[in-house]
VOVOZA-411839 format. One line per 10 residues: their letters; for each residue x, y, z of C-alpha. Coordinates in steps of 0.001 Angstrom, whole numbers, plus 500000, padded with zeros to 6 digits. Layout:
<rs>
a = X/Y/Z  ...
</rs>
This chain:
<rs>
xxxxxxxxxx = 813097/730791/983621  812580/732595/980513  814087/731335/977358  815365/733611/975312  814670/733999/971583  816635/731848/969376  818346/731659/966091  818030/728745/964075  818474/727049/960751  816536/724006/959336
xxxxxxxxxx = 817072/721680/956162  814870/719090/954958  816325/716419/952513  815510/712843/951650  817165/710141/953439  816062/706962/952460  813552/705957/949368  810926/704187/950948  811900/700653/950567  808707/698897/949557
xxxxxxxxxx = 808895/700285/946399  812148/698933/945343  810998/696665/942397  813812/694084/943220  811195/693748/946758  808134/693777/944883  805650/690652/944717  804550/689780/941161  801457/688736/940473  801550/687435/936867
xxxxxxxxxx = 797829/685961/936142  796036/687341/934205  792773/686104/935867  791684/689826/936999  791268/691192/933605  795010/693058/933046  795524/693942/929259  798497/694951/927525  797764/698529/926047  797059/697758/922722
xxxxxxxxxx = 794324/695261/923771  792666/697876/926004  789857/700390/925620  791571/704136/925938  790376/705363/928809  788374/708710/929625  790207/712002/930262  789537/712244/934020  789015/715738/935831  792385/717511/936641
xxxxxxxxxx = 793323/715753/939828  793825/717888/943223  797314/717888/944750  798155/714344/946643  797926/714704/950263  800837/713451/952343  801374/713081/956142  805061/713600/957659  805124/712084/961153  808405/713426/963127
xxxxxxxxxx = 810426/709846/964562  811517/712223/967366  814453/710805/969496  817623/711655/971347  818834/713580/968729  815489/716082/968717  816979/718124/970862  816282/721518/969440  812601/721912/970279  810965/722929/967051
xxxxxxxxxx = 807767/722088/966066  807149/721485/962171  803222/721856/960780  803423/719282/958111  801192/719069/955118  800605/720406/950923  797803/722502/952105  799013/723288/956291  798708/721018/959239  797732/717030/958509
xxxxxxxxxx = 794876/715716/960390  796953/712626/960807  794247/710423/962536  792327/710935/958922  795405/710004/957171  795881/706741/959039  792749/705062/958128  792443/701511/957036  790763/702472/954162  791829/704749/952093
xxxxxxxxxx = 788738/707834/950432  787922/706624/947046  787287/709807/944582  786658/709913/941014  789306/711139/940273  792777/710060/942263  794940/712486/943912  798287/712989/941685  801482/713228/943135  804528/714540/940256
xxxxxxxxxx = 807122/717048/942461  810066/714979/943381  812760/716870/944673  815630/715380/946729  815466/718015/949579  812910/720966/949580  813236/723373/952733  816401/725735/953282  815670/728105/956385  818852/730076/957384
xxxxxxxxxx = 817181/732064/960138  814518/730939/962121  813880/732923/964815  812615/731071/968018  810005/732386/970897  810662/732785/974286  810065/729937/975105  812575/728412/972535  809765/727151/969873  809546/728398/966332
xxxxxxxxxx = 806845/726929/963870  807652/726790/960362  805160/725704/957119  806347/724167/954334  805029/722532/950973  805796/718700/951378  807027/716928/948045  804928/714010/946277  807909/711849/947497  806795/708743/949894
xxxxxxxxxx = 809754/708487/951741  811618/709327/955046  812857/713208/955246  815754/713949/957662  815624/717194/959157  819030/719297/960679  818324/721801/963106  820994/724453/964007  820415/726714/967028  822736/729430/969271
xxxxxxxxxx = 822088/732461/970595  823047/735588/970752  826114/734454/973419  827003/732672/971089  826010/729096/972933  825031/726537/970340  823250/723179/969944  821712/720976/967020  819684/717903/966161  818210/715732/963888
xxxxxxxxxx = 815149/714213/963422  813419/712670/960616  809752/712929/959138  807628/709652/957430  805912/711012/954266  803530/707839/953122  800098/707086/952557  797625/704134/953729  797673/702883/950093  799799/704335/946939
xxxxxxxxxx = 800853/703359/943379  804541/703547/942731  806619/703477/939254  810252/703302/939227  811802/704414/935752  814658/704907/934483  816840/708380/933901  817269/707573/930299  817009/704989/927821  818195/704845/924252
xxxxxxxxxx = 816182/704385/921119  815105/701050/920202  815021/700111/923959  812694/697740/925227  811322/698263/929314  810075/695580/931446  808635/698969/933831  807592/697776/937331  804247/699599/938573  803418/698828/942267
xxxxxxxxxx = 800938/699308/944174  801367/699241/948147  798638/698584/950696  799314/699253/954235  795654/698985/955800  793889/696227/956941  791922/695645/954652  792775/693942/950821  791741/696578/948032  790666/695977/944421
xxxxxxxxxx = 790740/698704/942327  791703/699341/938417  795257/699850/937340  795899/701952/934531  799231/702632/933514  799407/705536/930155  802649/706176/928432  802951/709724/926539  805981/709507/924335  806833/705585/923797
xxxxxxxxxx = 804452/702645/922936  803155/700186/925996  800671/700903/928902  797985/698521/930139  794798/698933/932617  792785/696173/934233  791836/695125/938068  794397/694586/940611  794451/693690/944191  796343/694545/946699
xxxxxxxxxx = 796650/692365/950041  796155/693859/953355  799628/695069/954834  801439/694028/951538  802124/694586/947905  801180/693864/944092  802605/694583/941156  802025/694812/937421  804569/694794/934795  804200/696996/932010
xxxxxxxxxx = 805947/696541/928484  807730/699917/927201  809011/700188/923897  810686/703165/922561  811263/704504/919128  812479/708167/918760  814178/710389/921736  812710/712820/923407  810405/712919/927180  808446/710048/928083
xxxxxxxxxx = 805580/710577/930703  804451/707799/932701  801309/708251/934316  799628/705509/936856  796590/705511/938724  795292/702770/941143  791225/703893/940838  790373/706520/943478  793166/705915/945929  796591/707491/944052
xxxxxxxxxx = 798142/708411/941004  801515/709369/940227  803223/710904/937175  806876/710211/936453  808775/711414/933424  812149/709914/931541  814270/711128/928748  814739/708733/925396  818003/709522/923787  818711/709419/920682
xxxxxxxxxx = 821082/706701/919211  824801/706836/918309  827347/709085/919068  827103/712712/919867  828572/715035/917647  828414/718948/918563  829976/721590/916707  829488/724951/918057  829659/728751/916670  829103/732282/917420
xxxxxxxxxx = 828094/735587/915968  826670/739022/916064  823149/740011/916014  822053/741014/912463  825600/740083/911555  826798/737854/908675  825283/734261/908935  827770/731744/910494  827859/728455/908852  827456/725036/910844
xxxxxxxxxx = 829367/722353/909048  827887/718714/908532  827878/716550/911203  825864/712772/911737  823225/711330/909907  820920/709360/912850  817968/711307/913924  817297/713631/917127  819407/716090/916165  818770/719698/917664
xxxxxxxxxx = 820525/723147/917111  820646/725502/920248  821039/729047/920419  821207/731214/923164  821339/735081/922690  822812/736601/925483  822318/739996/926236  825281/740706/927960  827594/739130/931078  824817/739138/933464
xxxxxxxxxx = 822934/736671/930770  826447/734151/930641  826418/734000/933999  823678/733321/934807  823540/730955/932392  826783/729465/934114  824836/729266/937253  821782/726882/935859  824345/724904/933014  823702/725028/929429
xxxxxxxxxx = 821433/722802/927136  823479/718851/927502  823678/716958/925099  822084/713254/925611  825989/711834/925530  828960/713473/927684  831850/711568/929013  833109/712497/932650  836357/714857/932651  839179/712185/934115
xxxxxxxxxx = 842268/714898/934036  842565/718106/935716  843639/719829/939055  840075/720524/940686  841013/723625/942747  841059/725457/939539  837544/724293/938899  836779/724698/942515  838386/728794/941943  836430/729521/938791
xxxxxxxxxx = 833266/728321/940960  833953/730846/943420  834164/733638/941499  831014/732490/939576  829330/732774/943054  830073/736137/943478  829171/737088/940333  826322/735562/940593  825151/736882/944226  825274/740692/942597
xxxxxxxxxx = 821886/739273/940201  818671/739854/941458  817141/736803/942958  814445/735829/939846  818159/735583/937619  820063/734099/940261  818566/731586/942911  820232/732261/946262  820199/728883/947533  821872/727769/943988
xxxxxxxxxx = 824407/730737/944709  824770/729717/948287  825439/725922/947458  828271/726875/945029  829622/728970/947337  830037/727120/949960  831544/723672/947927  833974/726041/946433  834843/727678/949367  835579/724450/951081
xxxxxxxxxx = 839227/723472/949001  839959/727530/948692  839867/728003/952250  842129/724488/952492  845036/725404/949933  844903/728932/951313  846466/728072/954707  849830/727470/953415  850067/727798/949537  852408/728089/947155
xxxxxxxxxx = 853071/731541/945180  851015/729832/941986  848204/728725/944920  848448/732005/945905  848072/733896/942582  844736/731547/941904  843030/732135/944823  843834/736344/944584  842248/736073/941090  839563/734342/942496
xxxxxxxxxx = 838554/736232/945145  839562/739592/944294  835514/740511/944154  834957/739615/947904  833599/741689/950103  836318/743218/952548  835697/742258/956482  834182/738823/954949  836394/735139/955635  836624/735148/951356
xxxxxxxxxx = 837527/739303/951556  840439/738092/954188  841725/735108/952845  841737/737685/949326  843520/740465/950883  846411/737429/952576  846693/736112/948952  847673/739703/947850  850159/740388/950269  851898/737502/950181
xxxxxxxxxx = 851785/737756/946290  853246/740452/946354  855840/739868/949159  857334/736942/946810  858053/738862/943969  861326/738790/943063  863905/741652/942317  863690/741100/938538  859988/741253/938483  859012/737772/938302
xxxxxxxxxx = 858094/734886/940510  859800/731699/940957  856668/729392/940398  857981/725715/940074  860563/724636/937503  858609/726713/934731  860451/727542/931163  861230/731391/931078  857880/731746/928793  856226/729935/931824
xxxxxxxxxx = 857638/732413/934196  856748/735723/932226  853127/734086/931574  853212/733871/936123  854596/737054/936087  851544/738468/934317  848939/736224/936401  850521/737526/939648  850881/741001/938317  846830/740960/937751
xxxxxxxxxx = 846464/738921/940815  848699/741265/943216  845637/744393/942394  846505/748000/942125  850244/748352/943155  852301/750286/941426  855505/748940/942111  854573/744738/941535  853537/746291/938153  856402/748716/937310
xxxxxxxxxx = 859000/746114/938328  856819/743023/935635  856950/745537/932699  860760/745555/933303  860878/742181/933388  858886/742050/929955  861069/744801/928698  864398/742962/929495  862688/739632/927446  861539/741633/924071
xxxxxxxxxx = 862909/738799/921987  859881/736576/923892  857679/738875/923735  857019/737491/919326  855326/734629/921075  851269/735580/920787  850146/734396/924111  853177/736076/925744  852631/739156/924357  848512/739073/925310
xxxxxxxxxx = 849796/738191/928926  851726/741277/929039  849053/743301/927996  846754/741242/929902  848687/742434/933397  848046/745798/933595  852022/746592/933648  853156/748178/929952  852804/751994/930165  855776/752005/927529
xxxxxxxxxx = 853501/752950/924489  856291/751889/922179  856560/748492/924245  852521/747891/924008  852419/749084/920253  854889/746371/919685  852752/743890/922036  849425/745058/920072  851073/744437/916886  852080/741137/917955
xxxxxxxxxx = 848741/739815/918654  846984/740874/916258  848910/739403/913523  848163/736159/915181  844466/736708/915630  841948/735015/913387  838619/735877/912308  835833/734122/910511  832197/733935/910769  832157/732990/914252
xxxxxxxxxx = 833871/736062/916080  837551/736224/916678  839840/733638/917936  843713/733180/919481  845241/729815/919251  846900/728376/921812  849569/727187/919898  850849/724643/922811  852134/727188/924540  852222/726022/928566
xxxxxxxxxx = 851260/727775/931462  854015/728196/934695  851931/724662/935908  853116/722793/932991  849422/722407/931682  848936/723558/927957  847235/727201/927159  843845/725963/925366  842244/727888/922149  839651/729159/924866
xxxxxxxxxx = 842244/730371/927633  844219/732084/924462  841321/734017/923043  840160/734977/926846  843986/736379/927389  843709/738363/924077  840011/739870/924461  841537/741156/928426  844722/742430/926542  842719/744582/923958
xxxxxxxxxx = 839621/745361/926360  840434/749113/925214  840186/748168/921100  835859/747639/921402  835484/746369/918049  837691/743769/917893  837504/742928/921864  833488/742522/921087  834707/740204/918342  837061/737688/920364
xxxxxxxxxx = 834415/737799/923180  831835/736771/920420  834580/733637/919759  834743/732922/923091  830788/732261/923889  831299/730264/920655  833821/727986/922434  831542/727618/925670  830826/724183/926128  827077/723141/925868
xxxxxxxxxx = 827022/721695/929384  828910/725178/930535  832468/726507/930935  835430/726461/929110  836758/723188/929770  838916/723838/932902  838660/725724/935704  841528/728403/934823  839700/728973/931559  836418/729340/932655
xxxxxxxxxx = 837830/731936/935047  840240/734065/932221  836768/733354/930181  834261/735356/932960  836561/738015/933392  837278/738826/929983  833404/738638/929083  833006/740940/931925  836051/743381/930623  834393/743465/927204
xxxxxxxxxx = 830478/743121/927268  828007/745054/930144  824351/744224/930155  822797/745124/926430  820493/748029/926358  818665/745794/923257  814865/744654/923440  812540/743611/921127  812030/740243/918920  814744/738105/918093
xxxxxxxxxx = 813974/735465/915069  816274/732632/914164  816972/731893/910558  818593/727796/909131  819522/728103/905996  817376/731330/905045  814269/730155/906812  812678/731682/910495  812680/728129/912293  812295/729841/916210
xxxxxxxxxx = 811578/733350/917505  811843/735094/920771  812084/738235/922766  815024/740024/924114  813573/742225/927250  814937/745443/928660  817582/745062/931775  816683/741177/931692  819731/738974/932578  817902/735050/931639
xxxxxxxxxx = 819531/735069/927808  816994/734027/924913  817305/730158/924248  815972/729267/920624  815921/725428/919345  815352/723494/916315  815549/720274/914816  818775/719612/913137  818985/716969/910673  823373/717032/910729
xxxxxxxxxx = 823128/718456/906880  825779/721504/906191  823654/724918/906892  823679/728516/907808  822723/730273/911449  821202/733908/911434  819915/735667/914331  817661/739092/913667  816035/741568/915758  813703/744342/915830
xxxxxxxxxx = 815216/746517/918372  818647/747353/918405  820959/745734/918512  825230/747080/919483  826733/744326/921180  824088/742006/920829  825900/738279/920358  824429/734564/920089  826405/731402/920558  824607/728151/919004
xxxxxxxxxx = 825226/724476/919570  824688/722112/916654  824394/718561/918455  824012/715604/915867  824281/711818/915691  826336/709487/914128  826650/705308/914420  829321/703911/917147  832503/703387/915640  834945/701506/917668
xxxxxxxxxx = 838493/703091/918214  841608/701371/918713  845714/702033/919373  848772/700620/918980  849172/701771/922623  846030/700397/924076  843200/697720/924084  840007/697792/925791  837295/695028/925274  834538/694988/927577
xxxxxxxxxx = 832097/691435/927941  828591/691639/928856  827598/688767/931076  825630/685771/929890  822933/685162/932033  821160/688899/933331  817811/688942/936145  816707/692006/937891  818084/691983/941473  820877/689431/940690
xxxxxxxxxx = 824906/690208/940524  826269/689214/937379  830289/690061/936719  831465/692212/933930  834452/691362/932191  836458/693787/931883  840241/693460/929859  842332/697383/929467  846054/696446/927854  848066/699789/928176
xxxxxxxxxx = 852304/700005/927746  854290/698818/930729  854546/702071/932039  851741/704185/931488  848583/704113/934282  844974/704672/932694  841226/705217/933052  838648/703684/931593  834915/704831/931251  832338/701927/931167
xxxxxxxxxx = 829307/701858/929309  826075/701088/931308  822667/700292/930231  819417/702280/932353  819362/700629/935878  822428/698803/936075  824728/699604/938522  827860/698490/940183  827999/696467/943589  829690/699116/945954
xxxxxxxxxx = 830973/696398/948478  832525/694008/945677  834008/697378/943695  835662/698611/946761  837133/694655/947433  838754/694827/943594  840227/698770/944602  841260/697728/948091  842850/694501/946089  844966/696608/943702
xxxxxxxxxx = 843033/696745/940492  842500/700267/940307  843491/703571/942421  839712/704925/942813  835981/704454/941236  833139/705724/940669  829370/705504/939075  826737/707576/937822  823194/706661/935579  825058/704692/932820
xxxxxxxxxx = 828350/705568/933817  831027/703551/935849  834737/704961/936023  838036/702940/937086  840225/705690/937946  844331/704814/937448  844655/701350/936134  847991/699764/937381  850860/700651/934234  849921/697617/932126
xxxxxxxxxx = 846610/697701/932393  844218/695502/934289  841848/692300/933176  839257/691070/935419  835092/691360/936373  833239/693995/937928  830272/693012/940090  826766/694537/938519  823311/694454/939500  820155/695284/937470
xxxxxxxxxx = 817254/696951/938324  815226/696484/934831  814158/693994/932667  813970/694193/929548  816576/694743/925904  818422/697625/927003  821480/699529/925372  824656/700293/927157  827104/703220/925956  830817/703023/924855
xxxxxxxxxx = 833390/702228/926827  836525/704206/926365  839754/703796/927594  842009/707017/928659  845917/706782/928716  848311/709261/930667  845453/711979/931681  844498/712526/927887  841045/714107/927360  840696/711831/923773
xxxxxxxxxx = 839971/708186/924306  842799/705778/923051  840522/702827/922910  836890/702411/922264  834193/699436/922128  830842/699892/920416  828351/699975/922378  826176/696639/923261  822627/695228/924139  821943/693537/927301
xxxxx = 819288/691307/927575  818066/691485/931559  815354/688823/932993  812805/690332/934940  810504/689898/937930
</rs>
């Protein structure tokens, strides 16, 4: 019987490091019999050729689960010869093969169309990575019958050099780096070892051996001075060589102000800010919405130091993302890379499509705002067009909607939301403005008055004078656009209207006044955070639609040059119906200063946002309200648990979070972690690179230790902890931050 052709979609992602080169498993060898020198005692060596790209066999485990029949030609260059890749001994070249691309998965096919016979054959580019690659395989057909499977793919070599590093480290860090070198053939091999550092002082080379079937390994001394990249690069004579790369950051706390202006505009002043060095100023030129979001899509420029948000409702977040992804998927794909597009999407869509099976009117109101771009026929274009209706099927005789126990400002600020989020009907709209109308003596509140406008409801022209009027007494200007405060006010949620959710409100009320609607979308890109957004979800989303009321794409082009204080310090071009804006950086030093941004073309509506990110020492930060010390433990060695002593003293009736401090490496032991949160001690946890979180603290506070386990040796800084109270975004407690001094192989 014939098969018929089939439909299918593949995805290749890493499953499993390859556990050999774990440096906790590693065998030391520590004489110095074979000739291994520290860096500074040995001769630099030669610039070798430029290297040819590693080659790496992928062996399918096949199983039960490879039920889908495909057949995968593995290899950087086609189809491995994999009888040639399994020799004992390894070809020895002058130069070794170098292996640098690292991803975490690397092969998205959404439609793989099979052969009669049910077989499809699909080449890829295999990653540097040594490691085990699971593959998913989704099939149906056009009857809609379905299957899948998994299988997973070996990516190794008969001998390779492996170095594990750290994300980040902070100045004045010392590294005890691991370099191993791993030896799978029957034979033992001798080669030289020589480990470079480009960035930070420390390397070595000499002669190392490697048993048959096992492992060696060399440690190398790292010492770092100032931040910035540090490339590792480590060859084992002909057989391998690998290239890894790790960010230094600078020391102390980070400081960023942030500003915008206009394009041959007056110069916008950046006050003073720390005093340590790595400093750097950050200015993006954005030639129009298309630039921001695209921007929004990739994140900003971070800064080295950024705490975790521990307060706010994520389907707000998970909204704004949405809509960002629609956005988004109208950009050609060199601005906007579909699978990027496609993986927001689909995360977003995931608590929309939950909270839209029964929601709320204020649930309801969100998720219409969100997805009033979708596509009709489409499950987003649906769910959109059920939002709507029952929006506007809960509206109330008087015009408004009863949204929670909300103040009567909080229910005319709902009445506008659901009035924009309702779409084009008359009657929702005629029905709000009488509600507005009926409430004049309200209506001298700024942020009420920019929600009416906001709407889409006042046709009155004596009502939206009076509106007009009232915001823009209560608009400010300086050099950094236009701005609304938020004043406190609260939304119908009972969360407070931020300075960015204000000024978004007010550049959608005056959309029709271009000058100064240009001016408070210029404020707003000044108030974008450097890592992206607005700082919550319902922000970011007032924030994209406003910048997409006010600015279209910028007919400018031509050279942009950035001027600190009166001098050109960066230069770049702005290119005709490009959407990537212009990013120009400098050093900052945290002295007070001036930003100007010039161009040769023209330049209407031309805007730049810059982010001034400077360093100051650790200052510790304490309450009357709360405590937080944090103990590093006595006796540290790679591999080994050690407890962290942990002691968070908060009033009697308040629950809180705290954000540990973590040096490069160290990390927390999930099974003991999950023991202390099944036990009590806090609600939830969780850990990234230098990061741990206890999530809800019992009212009171909690003292105790938290199981940690290094994974490098060496004198190694941890952050600040900081201890949260009630939700708050502003830290109530604060340690300085400490050295640990970690043992090593």
């Amino acid at each position: 019987m014939t098969r018929a052709a089939l439909p299918m979609l593949l995805l290749l992602s890493c499953s499993d490091s390859f556990r050999a080169s774990s440096p906790e498993q590693a065998k030391v060898q520590k004489s110095s019999a074979d000739g291994w020198y520290p860096a500074e005692e040995a001769q630099a060596p030669g610039s070798p050729a430029e290297p040819a790209p590693a080659a790496t066999a992928m062996k399918g485990e096949g199983g039960a689960g490879n039920r889908a029949g495909f057949d995968l030609p593995l290899g950087r260059a086609g189809l491995m010869d994999y009888g040639e890749a399994e020799r004992d001994e390894p070809a020895h070249e002058a130069a070794a093969p170098t292996r640098s691309w690292f991803p975490e998965s690397f092969l998205w096919a959404p439609e793989v169309i099979t052969d009669q016979n049910g077989v499809a054959t699909v080449a890829v580019k295999v990653p540097d990575s040594l490691t085990t690659w699971r593959v998913l395989g989704l099939a149906w057909t056009a009857a809609g019958a379905q299957a899948g499977g998994t299988t997973t793919v070996l990516s190794t070599l008969p001998a390779y050099v492996d170095v594990a590093v750290p994300l980040t480290l902070e100045a004045g860090d010392s590294l005890d780096l691991p370099v191993q070198v791993v030896n799978t053939t029957t034979g033992a091999l001798r080669e030289p070892l020589t480990v470079a550092l480009s960035g930070a002082g420390g390397g070595g080379s000499g002669v190392l051996e490697a048993p048959a079937g096992g492992t060696a390994t060399r440690v190398v001394k790292v010492a770092t001075s100032a931040p910035g990249p540090v490339e590792v690069s480590a060859s084992f004579g002909g057989v391998d060589r690998v290239e890894r790369t790790f960010l230094v950051r600078p020391g102390g706390e980070a400081k960023t102000e942030r500003g915008a202006g206009a394009v041959g505009g007056p110069a916008s002043a950046v006050p003073a800010g720390g005093s340590l060095p790595g400093g750097e100023l950050v200015v993006t030129v954005w030639s129009g919405a298309s630039s921001v979001i695209r921007e929004e899509l990739v994140g900003g420029p971070r800064p080295y130091e950024m705490s975790p948000r521990l307060a706010g409702d994520p389907l707000p977040e998970a909204a704004y993302h949405f809509a960002l992804a629609l956005e988004a998927g109208k950009l050609p794909p060199e601005d906007a890379d579909p699978a990027r597009v496609r993986e927001l999407r689909i995360r977003a869509w995931q608590p929309l499509a939950r909270a839209g099976r029964a929601p709320d009117t204020a649930t309801a109101c969100l998720l219409a705002e969100a997805l009033g771009q979708s596509a009709p026929g489409t499950l987003e274009g649906d769910l959109a067009e059920r939002m709507q209706d029952q929006v506007r099927a809960a509206q109330s005789p008087d015009g408004t909607w009863i949204v929670g126990a909300s103040t009567i400002d909080g229910t005319l600020a709902a009445a506008a939301a659901c009035a924009r989020a309702a779409g084009e009907d008359d009657g929702v709209r005629l029905r709000v403005e009488g509600a507005f109308a009926r409430e004049v003596a309200r209506l001298e509140d700024p942020i009420i008055a920019a929600w009416a406008l906001a709407s889409g409801s006042i046709t009155d022209t004596e009502l939206a004078t009076r509106l007009r009027d009232t915001v823009h007494a209560a608009i400010t200007r300086d050099a950094n656009g236009a701005h609304l405060a938020g004043g406190g006010a609260l939304n119908a949620d009972g969360s407070r209207v931020g300075d960015a959710e204000a000024t978004a409100v007010a550049a959608l009320a005056l959309a029709d006044e271009p000058e100064l609607a240009a001016a408070l979308a210029t404020g707003l890109l000044g108030e974008r955070l450097p890592w992206g957004g607005w700082g919550s979800g319902r922000a970011s989303l007032l924030a994209l639609r406003a910048l997409h009321a006010v600015f279209g794409d910028s007919p400018s082009t031509g050279a942009v040059e950035l001027r600190v204080g009166g001098q050109t310090v960066a230069t770049g071009n702005v290119v005709l119906g490009a959407h990537a804006p212009v990013l120009l950086r400098a050093p900052w030093s945290g002295s007070a200063t001036t930003v100007e941004v010039h161009t040769s073309g023209a330049a209407p509506g031309l805007v730049y946002s810059w982010a001034a990110t400077s360093y100051q020492p650790w200052r510790a930060a304490a309450s009357a309200v709360a405590e937080l010390t944090v103990r590093v433990p006595s006796r540290l060695r790679v591999g080994e648990t050690a407890m962290l002593g942990v002691a968070a003293g908060t009033p009697s009736t308040v629950r809180a979070s705290v954000v540990i401090g973590l040096p490069a490496g160290v990390r927390p032991d999930p099974a003991g972690m999950d023991s202390l949160r099944d036990g009590g001690a806090f609600a939830s946890w969780e850990s990234s690179e230098g990061t741990l979180v206890l999530r809800e603290l019992p009212a009171g506070g909690w003292e105790g230790t938290l199981p940690v386990v290094p994974s490098f040796g060496g004198q190694l800084s941890s952050g600040s902890s900081a201890l949260f109270v009630g939700g708050g975004e502003s830290p109530e407690a604060r340690t300085l931050p400490a050295r640990w001094a970690i043992a090593g192989l």
